[in-house]
Backbone as CSV, one residue per row, in Angstrom:
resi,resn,N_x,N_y,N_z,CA_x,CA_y,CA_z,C_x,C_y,C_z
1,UNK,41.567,172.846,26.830,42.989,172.675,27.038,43.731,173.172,25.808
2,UNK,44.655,173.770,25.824,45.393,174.839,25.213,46.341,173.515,24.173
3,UNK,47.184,172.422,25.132,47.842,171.703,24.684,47.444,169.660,24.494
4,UNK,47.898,169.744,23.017,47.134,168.099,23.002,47.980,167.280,23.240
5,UNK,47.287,166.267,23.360,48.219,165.116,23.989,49.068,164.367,23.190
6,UNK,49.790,164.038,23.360,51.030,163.377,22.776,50.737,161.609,22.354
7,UNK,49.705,161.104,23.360,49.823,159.623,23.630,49.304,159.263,22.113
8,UNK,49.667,158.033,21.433,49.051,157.512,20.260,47.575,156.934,21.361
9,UNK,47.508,156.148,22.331,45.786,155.682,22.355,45.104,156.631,22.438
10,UNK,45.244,157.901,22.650,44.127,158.975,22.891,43.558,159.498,21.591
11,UNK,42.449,159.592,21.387,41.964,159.959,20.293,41.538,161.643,20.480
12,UNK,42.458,162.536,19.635,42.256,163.760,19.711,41.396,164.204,19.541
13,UNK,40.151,163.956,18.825,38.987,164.559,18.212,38.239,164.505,19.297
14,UNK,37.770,163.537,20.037,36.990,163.069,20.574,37.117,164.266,21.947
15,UNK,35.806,164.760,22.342,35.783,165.325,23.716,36.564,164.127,24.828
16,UNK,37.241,164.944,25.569,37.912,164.614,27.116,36.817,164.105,28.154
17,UNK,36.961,163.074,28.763,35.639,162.514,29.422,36.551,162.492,31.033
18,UNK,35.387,161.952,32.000,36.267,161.618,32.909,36.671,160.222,32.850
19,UNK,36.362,159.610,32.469,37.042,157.990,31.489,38.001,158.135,31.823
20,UNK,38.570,159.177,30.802,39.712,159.355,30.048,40.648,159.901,31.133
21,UNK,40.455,160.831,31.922,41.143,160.883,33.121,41.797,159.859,33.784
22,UNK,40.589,158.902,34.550,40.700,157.738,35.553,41.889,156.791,34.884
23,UNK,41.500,156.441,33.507,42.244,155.119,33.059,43.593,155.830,32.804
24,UNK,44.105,156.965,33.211,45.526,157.558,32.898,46.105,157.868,31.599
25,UNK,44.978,158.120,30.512,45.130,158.918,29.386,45.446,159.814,29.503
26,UNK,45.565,160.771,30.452,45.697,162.050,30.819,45.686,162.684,32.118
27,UNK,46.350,163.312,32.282,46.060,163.801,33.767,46.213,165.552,34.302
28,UNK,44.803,165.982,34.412,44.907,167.068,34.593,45.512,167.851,35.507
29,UNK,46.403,168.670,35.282,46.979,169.492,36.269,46.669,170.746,36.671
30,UNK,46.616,171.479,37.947,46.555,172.328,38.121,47.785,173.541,37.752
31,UNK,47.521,175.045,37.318,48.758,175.475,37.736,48.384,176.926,38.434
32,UNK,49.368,177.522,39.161,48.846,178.514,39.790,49.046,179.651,38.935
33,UNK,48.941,180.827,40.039,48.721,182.299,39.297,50.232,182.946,38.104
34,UNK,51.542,181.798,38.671,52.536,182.271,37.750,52.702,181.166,36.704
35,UNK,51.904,180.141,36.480,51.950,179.419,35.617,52.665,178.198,35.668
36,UNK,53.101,178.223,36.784,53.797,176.866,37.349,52.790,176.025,37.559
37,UNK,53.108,174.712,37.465,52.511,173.451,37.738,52.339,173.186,39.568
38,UNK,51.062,173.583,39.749,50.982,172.817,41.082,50.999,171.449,41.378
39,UNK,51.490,170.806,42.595,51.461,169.665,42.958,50.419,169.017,42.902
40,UNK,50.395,167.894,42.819,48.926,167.272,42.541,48.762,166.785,44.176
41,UNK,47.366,166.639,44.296,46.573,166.330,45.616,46.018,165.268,45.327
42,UNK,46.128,164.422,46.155,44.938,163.348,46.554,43.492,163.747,47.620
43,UNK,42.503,163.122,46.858,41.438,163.279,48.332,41.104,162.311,49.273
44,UNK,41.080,162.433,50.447,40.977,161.751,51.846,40.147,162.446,52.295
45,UNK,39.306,161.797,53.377,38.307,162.023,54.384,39.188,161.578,55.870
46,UNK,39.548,162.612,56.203,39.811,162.777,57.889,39.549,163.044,58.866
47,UNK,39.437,162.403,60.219,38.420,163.008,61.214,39.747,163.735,61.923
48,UNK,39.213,165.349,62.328,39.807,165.996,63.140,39.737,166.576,64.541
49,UNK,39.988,166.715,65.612,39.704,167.395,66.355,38.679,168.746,66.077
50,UNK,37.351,169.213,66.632,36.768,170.344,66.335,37.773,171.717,66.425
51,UNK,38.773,172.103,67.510,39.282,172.819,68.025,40.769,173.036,67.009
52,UNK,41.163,171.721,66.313,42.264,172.077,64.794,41.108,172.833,63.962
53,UNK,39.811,172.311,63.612,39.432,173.206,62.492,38.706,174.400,63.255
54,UNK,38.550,174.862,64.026,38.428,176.252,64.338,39.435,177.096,64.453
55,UNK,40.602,176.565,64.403,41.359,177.153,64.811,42.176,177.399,63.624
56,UNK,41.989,176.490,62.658,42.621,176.680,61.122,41.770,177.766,60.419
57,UNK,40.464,177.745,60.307,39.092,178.633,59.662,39.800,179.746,60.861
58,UNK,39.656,179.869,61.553,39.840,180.895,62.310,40.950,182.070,61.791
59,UNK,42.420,181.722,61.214,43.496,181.868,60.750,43.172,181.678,59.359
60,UNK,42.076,181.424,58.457,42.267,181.460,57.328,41.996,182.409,56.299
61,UNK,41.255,183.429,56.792,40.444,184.597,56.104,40.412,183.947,54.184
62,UNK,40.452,184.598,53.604,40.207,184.102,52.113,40.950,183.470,51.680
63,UNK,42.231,182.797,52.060,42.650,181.616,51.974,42.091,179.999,52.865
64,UNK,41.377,179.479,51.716,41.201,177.816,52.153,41.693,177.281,53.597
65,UNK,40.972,176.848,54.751,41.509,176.508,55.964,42.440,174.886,55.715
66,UNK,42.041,174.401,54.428,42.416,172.856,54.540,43.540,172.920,53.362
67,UNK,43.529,174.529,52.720,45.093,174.705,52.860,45.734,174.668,53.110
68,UNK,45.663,175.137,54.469,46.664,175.861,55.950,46.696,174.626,56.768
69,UNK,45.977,174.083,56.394,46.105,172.443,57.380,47.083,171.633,56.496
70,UNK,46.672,171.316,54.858,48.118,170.783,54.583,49.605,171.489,54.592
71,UNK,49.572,172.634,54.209,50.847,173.245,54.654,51.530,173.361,56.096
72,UNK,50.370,173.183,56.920,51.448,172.560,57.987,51.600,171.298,58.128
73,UNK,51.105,170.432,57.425,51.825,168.856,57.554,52.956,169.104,56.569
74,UNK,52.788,169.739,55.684,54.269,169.190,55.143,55.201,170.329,56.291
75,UNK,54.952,171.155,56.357,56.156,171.845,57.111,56.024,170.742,58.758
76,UNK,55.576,169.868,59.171,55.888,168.894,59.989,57.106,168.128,59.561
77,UNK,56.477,167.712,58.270,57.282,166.628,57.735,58.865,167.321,57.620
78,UNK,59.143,168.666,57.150,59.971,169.459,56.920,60.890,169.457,58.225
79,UNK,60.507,169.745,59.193,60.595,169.601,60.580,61.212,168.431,61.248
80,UNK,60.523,167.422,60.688,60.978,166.004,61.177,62.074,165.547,60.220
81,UNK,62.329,165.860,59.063,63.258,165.364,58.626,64.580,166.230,58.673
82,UNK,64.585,167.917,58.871,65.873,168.558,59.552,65.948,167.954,60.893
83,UNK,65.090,167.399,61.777,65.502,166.707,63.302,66.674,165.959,63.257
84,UNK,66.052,164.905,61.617,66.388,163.572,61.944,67.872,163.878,60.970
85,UNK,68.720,164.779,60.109,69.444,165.278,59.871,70.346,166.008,60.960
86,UNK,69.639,166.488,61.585,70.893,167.061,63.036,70.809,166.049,63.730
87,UNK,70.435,165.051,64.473,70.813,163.904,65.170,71.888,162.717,64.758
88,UNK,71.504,162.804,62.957,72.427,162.173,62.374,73.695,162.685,62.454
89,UNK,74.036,163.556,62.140,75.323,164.939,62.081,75.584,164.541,63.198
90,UNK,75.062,164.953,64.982,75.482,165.248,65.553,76.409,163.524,66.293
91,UNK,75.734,162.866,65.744,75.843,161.370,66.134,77.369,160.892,65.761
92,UNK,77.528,161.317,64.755,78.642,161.087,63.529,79.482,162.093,64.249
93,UNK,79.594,163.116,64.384,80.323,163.654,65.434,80.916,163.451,66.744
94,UNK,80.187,163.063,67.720,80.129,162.114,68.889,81.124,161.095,68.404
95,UNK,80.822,160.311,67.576,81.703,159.178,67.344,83.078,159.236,66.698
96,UNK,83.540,160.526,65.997,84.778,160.649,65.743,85.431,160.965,66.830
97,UNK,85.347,161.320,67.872,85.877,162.150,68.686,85.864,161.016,69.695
């Protein structure tokens, strides 16, 4: 790691363990190809339909299929919350009138 840590409990000298991770001394981030900070991920075990993951691998060529599976939950979520923004609008409308 390029940059040290700031915290007084961390002891700089000392190699980075996964300890040191877990107990929130630190927390490694990913960043991508322009140097931005990617979002951090959690891991889960999910059971899916066979026919979502063929159909995600199928569409994924050298991009990760469980990529393409979270990017469309958030663009769900994206989805559901412009819904629930035009119903609101349109509601509030309805009622002035």
């Amino acid at each position: 790691m390029s940059k040290k840590s700031t915290s007084a409990s961390f002891d700089e000298g000392a190699p980075i363990t996964q300890l040191d991770i877990k107990s929130g001394k630190l927390l490694l981030r990913k960043r991508g190809e322009t140097g931005a900070l990617l979002p951090s991920k959690q891991r889960v075990n999910i059971y899916l339909d066979s026919a979502i993951i063929e159909h995600f691998k199928s569409k994924a060529g050298e991009r990760g299929y469980q990529t393409m599976i979270n990017d469309a939950l958030k663009q769900a979520l994206l989805v559901e919350s412009i819904e629930a923004t035009i119903k609101k609008t349109i509601r509030a409308e309805l009622r002035r009138q």
